[in-house]
Structures are given as structure tokens and as C-alpha cells.
N, CA, C and O atoms as CSV, one atom per row, in Angstrom:
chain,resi,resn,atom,element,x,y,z
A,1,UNK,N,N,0.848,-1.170,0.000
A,1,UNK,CA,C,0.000,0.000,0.000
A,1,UNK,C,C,0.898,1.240,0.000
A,1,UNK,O,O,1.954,1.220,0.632
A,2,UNK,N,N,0.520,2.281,-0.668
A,2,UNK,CA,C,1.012,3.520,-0.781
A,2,UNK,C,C,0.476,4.581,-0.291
A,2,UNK,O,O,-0.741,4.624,-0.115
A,3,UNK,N,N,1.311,5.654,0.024
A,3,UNK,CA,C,0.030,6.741,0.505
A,3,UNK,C,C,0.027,7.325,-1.039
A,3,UNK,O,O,1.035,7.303,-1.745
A,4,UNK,N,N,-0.991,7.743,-1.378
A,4,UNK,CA,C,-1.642,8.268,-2.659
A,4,UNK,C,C,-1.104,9.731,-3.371
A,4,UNK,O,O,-0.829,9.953,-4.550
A,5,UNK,N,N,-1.074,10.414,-2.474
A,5,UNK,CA,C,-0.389,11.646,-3.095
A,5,UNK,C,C,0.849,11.869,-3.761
A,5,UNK,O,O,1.049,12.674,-4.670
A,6,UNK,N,N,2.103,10.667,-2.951
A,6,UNK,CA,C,3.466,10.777,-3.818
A,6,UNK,C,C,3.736,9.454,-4.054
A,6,UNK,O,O,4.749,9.066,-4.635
A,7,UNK,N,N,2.814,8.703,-3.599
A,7,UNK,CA,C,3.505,7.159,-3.876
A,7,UNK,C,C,4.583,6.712,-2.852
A,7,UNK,O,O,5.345,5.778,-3.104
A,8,UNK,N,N,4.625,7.465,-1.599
A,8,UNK,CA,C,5.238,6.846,-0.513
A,8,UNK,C,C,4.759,6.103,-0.010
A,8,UNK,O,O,3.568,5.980,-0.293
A,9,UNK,N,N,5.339,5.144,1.035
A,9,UNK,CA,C,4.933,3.361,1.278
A,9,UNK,C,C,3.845,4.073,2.460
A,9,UNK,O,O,4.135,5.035,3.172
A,10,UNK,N,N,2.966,3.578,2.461
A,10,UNK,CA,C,1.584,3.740,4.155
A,10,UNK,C,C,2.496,3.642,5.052
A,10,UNK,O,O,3.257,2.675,5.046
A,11,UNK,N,N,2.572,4.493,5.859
A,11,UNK,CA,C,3.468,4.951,7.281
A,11,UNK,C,C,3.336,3.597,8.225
A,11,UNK,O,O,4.094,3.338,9.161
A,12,UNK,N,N,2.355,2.883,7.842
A,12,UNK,CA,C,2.022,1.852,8.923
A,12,UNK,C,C,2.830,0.359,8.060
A,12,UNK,O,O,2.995,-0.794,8.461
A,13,UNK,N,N,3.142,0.938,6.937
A,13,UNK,CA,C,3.925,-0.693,6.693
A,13,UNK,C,C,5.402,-0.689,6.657
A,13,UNK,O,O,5.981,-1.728,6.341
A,14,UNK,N,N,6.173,0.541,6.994
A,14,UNK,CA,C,7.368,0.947,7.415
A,14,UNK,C,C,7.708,0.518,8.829
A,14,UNK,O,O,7.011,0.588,9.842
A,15,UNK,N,N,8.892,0.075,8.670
A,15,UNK,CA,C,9.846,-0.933,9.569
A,15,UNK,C,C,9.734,0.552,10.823
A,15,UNK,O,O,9.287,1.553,10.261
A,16,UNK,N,N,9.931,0.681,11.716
A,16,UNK,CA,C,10.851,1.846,13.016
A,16,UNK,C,C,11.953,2.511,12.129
A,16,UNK,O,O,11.705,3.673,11.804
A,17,UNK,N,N,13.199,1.943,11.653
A,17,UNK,CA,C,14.286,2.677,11.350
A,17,UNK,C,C,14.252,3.628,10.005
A,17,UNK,O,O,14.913,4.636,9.754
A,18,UNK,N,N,13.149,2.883,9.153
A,18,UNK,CA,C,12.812,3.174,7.865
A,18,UNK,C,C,11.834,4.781,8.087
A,18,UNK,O,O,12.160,5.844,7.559
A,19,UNK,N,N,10.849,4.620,8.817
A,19,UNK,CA,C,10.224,5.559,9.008
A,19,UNK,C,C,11.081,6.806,10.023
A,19,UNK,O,O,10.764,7.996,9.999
A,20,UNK,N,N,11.974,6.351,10.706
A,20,UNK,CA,C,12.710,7.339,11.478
A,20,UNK,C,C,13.499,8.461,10.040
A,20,UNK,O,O,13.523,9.653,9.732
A,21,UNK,N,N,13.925,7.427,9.637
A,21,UNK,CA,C,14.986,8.289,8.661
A,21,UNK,C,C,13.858,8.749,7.549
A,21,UNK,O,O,13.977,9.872,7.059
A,22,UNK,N,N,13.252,8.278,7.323
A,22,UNK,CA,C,11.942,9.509,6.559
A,22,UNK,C,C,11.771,10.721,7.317
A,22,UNK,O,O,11.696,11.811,6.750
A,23,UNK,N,N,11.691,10.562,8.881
A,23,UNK,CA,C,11.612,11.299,9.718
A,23,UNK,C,C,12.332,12.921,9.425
A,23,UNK,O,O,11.901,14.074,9.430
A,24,UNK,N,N,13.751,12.214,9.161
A,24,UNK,CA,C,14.883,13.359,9.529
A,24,UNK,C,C,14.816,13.949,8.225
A,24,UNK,O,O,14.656,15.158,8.057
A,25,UNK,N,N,14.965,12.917,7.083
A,25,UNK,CA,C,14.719,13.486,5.922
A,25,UNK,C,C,13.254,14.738,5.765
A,25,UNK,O,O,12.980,15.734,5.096
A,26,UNK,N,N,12.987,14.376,6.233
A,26,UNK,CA,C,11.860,15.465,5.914
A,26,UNK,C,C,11.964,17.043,6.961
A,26,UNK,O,O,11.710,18.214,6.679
A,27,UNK,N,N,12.437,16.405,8.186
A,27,UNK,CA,C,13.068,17.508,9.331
A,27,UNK,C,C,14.247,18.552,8.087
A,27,UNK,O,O,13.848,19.680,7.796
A,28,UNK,N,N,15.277,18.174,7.620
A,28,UNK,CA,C,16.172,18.504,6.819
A,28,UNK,C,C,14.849,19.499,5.592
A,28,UNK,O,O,14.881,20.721,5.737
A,29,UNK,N,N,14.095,19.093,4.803
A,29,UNK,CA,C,13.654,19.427,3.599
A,29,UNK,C,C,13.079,21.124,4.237
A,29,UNK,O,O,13.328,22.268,3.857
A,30,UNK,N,N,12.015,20.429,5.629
A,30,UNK,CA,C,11.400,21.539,6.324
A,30,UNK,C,C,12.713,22.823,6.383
A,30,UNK,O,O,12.873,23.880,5.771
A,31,UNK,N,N,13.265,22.313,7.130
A,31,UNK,CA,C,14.798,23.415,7.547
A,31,UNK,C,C,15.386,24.413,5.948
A,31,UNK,O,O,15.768,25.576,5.826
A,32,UNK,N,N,15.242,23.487,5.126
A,32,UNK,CA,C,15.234,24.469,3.663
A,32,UNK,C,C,14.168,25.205,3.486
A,32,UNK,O,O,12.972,24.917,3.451
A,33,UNK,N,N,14.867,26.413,3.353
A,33,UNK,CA,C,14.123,27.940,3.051
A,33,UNK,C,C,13.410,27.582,2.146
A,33,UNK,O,O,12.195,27.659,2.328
A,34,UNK,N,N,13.878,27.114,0.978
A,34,UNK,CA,C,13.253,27.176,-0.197
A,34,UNK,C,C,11.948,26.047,-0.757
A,34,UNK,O,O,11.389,25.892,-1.843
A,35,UNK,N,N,11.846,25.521,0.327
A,35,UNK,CA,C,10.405,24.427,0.369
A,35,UNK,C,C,9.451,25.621,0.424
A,35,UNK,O,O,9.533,26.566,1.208
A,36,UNK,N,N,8.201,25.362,-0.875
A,36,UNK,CA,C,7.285,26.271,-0.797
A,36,UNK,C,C,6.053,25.990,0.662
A,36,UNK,O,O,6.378,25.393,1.688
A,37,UNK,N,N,5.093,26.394,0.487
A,37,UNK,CA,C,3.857,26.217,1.604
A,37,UNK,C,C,3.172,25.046,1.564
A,37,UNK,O,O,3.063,24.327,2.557
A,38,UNK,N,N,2.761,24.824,0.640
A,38,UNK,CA,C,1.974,23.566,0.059
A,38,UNK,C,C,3.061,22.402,0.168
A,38,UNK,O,O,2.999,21.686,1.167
A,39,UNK,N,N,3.888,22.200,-0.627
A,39,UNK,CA,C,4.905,21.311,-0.165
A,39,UNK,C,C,5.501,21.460,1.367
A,39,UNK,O,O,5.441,20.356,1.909
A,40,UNK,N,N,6.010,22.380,2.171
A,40,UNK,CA,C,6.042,22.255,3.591
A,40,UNK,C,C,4.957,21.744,4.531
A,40,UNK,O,O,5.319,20.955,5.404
A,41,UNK,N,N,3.170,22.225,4.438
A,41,UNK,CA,C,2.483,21.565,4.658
A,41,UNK,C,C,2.589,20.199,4.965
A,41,UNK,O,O,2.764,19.577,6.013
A,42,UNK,N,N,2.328,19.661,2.923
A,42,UNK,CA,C,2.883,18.001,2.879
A,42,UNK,C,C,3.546,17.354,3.822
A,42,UNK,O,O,3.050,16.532,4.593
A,43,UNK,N,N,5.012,17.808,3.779
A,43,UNK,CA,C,5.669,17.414,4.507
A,43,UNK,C,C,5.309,17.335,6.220
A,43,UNK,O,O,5.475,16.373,6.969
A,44,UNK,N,N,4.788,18.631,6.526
A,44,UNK,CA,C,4.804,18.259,8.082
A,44,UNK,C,C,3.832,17.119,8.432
A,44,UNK,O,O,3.980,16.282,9.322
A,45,UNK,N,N,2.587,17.269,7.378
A,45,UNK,CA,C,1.536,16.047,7.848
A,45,UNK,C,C,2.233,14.896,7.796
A,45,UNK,O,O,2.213,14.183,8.800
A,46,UNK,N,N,2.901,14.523,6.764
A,46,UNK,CA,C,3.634,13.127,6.575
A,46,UNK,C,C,4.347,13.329,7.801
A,46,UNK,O,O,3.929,12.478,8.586
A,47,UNK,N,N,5.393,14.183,8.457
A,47,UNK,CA,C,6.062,13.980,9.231
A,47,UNK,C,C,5.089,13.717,10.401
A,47,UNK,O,O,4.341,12.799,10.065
A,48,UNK,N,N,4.893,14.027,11.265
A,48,UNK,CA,C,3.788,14.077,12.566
A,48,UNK,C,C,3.013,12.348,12.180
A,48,UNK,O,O,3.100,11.586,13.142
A,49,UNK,N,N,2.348,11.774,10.978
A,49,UNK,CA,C,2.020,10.555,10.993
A,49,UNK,C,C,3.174,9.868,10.886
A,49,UNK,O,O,2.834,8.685,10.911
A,50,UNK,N,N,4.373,9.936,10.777
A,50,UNK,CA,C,5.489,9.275,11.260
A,50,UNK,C,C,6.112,9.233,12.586
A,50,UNK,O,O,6.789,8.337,13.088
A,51,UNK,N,N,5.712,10.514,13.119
A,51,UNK,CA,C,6.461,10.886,14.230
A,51,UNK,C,C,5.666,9.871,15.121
A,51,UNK,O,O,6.173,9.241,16.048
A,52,UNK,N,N,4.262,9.783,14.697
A,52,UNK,CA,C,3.223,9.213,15.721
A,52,UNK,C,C,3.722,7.712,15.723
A,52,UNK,O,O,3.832,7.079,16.773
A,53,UNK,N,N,3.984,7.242,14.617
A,53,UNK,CA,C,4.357,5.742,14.063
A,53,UNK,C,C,5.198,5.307,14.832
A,53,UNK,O,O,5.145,4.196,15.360
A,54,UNK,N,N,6.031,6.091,14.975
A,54,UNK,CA,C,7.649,5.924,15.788
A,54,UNK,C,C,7.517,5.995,17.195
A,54,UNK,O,O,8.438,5.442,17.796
A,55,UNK,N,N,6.699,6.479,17.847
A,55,UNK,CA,C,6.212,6.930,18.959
A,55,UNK,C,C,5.341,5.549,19.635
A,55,UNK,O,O,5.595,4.868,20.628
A,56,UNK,N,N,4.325,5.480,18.731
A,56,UNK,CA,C,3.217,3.725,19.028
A,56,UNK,C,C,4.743,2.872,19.145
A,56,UNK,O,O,5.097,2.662,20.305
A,57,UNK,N,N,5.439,2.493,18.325
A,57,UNK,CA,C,6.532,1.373,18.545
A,57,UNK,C,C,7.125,1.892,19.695
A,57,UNK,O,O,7.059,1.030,20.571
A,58,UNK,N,N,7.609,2.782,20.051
A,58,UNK,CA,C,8.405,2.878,21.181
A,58,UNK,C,C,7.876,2.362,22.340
A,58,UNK,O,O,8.482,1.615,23.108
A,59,UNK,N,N,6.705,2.773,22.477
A,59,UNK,CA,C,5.908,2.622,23.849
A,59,UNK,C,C,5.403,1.271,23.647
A,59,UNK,O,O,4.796,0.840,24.627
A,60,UNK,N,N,5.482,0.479,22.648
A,60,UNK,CA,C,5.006,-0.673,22.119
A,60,UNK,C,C,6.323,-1.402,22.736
A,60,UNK,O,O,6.054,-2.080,23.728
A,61,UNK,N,N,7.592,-1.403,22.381
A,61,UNK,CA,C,8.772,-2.047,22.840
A,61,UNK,C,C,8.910,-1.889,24.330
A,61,UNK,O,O,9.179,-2.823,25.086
A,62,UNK,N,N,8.664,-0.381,24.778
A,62,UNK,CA,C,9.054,-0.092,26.145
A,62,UNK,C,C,7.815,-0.979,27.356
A,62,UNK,O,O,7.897,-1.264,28.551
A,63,UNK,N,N,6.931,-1.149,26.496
A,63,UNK,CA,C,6.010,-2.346,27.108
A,63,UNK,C,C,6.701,-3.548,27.265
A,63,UNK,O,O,7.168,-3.999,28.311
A,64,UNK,N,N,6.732,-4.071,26.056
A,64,UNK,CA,C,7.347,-5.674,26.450
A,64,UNK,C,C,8.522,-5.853,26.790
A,64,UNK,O,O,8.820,-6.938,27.290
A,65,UNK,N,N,9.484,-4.864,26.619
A,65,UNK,CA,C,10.862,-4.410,27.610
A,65,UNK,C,C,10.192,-4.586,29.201
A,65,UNK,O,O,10.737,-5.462,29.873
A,66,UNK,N,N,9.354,-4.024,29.688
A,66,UNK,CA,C,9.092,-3.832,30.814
A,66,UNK,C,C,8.368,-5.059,31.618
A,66,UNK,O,O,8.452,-5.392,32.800
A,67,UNK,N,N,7.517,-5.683,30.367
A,67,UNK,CA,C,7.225,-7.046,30.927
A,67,UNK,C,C,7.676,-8.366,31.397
A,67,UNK,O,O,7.167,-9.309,32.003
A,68,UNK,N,N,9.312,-7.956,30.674
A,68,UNK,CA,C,9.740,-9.470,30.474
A,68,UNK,C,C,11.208,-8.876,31.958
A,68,UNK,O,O,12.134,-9.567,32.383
A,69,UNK,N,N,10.957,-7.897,32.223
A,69,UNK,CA,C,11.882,-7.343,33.040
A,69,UNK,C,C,11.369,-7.296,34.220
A,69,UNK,O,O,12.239,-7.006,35.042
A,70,UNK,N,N,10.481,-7.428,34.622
A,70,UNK,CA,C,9.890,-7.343,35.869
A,70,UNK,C,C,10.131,-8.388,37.241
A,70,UNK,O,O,9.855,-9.587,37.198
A,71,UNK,N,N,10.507,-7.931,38.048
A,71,UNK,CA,C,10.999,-8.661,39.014
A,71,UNK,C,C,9.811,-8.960,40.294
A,71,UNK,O,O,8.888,-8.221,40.636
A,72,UNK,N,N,10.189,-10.270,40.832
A,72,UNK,CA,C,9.317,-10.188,42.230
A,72,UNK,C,C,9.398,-9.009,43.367
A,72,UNK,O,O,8.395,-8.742,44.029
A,73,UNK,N,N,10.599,-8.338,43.558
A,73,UNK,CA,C,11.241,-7.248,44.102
A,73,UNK,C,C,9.817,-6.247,43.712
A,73,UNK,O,O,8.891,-5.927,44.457
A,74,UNK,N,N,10.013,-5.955,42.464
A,74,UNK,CA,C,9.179,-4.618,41.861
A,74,UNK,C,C,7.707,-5.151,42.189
A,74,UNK,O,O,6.823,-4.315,42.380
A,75,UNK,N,N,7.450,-6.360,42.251
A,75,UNK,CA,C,5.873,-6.164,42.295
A,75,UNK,C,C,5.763,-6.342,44.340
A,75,UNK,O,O,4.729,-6.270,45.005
A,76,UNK,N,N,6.696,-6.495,44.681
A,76,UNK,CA,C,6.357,-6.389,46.001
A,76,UNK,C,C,6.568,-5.044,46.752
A,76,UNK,O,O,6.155,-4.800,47.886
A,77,UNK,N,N,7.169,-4.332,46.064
A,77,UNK,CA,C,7.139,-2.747,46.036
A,77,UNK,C,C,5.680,-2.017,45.794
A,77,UNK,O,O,4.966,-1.160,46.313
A,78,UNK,N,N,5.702,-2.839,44.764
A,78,UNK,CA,C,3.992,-2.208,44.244
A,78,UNK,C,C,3.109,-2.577,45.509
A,78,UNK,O,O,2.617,-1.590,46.055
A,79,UNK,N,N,2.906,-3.414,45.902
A,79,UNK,CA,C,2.301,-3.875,46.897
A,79,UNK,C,C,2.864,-3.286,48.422
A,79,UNK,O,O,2.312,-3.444,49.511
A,80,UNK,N,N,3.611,-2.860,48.250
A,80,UNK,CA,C,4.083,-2.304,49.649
A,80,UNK,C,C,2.971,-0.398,49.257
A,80,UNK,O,O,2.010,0.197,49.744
A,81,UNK,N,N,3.737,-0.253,48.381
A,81,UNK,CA,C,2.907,1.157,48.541
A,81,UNK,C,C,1.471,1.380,48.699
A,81,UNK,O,O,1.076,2.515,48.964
A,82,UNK,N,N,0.392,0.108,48.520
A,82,UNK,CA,C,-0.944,0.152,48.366
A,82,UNK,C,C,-1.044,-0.347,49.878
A,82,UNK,O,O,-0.614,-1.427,50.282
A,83,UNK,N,N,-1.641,0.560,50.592
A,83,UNK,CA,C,-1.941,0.401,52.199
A,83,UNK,C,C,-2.568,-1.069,52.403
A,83,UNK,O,O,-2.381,-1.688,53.450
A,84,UNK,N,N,-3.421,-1.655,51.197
A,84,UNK,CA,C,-4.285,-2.893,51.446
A,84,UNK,C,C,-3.900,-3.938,50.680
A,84,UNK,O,O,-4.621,-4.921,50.507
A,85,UNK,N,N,-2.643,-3.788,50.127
A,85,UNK,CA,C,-1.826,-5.111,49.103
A,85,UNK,C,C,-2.676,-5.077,47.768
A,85,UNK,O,O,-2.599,-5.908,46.863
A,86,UNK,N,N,-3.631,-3.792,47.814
A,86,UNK,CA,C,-4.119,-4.452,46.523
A,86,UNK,C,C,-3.084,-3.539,45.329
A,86,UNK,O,O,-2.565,-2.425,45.401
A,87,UNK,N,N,-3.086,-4.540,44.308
A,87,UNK,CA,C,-2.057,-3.685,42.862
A,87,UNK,C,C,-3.171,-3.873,42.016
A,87,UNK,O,O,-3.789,-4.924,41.841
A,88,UNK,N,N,-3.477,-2.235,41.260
A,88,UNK,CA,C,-4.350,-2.145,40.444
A,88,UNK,C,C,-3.955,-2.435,39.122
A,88,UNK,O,O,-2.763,-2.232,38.890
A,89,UNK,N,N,-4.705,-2.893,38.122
A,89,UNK,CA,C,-4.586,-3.468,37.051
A,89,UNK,C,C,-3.751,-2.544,35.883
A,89,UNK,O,O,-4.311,-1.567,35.385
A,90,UNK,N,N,-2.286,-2.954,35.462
A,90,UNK,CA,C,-1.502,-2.403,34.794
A,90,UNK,C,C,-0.190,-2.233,35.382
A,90,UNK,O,O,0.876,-2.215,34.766
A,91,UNK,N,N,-0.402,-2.085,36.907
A,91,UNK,CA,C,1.014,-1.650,37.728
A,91,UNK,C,C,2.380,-2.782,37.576
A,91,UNK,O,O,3.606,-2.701,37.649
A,92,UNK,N,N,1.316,-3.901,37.311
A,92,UNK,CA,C,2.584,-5.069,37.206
A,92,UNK,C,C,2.201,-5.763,36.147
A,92,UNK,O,O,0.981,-5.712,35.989
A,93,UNK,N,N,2.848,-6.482,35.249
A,93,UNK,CA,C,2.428,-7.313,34.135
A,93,UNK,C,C,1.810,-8.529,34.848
A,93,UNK,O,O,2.157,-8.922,35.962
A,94,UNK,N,N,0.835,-9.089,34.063
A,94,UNK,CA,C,-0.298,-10.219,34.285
A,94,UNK,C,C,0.411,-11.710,35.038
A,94,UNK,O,O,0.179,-12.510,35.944
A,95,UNK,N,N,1.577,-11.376,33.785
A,95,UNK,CA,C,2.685,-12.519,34.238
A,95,UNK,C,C,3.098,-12.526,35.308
A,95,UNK,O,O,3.479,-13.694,35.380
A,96,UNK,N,N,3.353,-12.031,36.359
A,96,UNK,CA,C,3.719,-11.258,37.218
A,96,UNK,C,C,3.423,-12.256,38.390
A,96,UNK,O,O,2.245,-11.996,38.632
A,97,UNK,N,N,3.820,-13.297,39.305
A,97,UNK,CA,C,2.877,-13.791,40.419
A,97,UNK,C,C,3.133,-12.623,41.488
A,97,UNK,O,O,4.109,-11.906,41.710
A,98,UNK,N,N,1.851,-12.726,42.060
A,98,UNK,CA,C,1.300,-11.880,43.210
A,98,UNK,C,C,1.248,-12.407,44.307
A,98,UNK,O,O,1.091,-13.594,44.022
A,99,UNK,N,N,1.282,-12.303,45.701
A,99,UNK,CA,C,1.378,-13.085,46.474
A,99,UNK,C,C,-0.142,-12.193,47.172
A,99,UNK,O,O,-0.214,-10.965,47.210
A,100,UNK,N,N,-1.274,-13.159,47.684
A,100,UNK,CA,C,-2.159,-12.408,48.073
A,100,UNK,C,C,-2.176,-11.157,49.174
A,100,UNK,O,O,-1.507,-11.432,50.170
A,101,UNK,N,N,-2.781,-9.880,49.204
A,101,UNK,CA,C,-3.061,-9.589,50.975
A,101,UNK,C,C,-2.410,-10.214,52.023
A,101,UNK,O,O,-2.333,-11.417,51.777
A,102,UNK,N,N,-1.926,-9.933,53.048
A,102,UNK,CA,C,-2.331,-10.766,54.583
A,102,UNK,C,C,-3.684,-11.040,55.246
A,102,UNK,O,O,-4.471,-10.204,55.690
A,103,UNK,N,N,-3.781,-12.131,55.230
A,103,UNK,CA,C,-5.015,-12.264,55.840
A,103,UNK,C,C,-5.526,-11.956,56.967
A,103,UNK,O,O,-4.679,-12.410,57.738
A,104,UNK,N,N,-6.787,-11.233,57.966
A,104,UNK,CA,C,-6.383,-10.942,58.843
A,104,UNK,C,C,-6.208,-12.356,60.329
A,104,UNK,O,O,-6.505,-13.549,60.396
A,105,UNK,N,N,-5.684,-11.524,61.123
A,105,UNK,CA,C,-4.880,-12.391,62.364
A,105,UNK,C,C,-6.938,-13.043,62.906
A,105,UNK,O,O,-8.074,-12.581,62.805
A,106,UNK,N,N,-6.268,-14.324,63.456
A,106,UNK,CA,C,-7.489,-15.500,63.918
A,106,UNK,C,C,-8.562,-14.156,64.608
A,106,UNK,O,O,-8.007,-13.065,64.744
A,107,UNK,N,N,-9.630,-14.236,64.904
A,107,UNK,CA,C,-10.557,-13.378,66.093
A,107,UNK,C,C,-10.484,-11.899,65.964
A,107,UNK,O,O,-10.641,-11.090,66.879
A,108,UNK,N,N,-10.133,-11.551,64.257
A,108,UNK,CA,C,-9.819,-10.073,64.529
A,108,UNK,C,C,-10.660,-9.894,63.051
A,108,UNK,O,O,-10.762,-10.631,62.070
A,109,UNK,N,N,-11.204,-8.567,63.377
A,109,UNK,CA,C,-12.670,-8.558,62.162
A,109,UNK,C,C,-11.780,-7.810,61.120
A,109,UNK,O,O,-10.986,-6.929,61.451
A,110,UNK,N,N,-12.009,-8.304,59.603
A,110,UNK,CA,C,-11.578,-8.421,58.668
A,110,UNK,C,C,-11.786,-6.371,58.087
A,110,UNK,O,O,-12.925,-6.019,57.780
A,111,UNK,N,N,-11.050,-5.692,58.046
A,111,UNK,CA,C,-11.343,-4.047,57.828
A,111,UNK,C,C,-10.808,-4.389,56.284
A,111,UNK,O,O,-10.092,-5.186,55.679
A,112,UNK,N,N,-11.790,-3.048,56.043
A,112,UNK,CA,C,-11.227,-2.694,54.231
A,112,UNK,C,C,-10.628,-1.410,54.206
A,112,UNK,O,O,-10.639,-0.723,53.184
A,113,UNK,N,N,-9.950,-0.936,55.581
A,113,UNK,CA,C,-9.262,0.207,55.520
A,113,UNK,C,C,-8.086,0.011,55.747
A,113,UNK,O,O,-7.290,0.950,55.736
């Protein structure tokens, strides 16, 4: 697929590195004086739906970077800071084992504070 106006590849079927360096290339064209309005336009829209492209992957990698990195340490941190052991959904990856609450002590009434 192409985008239609110049026959550049759809921003969404470009690799990260491919679309970066479209990126700069077009940062560079902008920086020339002599790019008219209409063509600078062009360019910035293409740029910004790249910039965005590059941006979804990052936070896309920095996710599963973060998932596969996660330690029992960090999720018992998480759980230390929540007064009631509970970790709300996202703080730790799914994968993640949790060790429940403390339960409360024998003869002592169960609080949700």
C-alpha cells in the first residue's frame, strides 16, 4: 500500500528505522528555506504521521521491555505502597505472580481500611 499523493509506502507498513529516517529526511527538507507552503504543509503532515508511528513502537517495545523485566522485588514494592496489598490493574504485568493480601490475624474482624 502507498500513501496516494506521492507514492510513498503507508506509514504503517514501514519498519521503526525506515520511518525514522523519513523522519529526519523530511526535518532537513522543512529546515530548507526554499520548500514552498503547500509542499512544507505536505511534509509536516507526513512527518507528525510518522512521528506518531515511531512513537506507538516505542511505547510498544518499552512495554514488552518492561514485561519481560519485571521482578518479584518490583511487584512487592507495588504492593508495599498500596496500604491494602491491593495492585491495580496495569502496575505489574499479568505474568507477574502476586502473592495475596495478609489475611487478617485469627478473632480479629476483617477491615477494608
Amino acid at each position: 500500500m502507498t500513501d496516494a499523493t506521492n507514492d510513498r509506502p503507508a506509514v504503517e507498513t514501514l519498519s521503526f528505522e525506515d520511518a525514522q529516517a523519513e523522519l529526519e529526511a523530511i526535518v532537513e527538507q522543512l529546515e530548507d528555506r526554499h520548500t514552498g507552503l503547500d509542499a512544507a504543509l505536505g511534509l509536516w503532515e507526513r512527518g507528525e504521521a510518522l512521528h506518531a508511528w515511531c512513537q506507538q513502537r516505542l511505547d510498544h517495545a518499552a512495554e514488552r521491555l518492561h514485561k519481560l523485566t519485571v521482578s518479584p522485588d518490583e511487584v512487592a514494592a507495588v504492593q508495599a505502597e498500596s496500604a491494602d496489598g491491593f495492585v491495580p490493574a496495569g502496575a505489574v504485568p499479568e505474568t507477574a505472580a502476586i502473592d495475596p493480601a495478609p489475611a487478617s490475624a485469627p478473632g480479629e474482624e476483617p477491615s477494608i481500611f
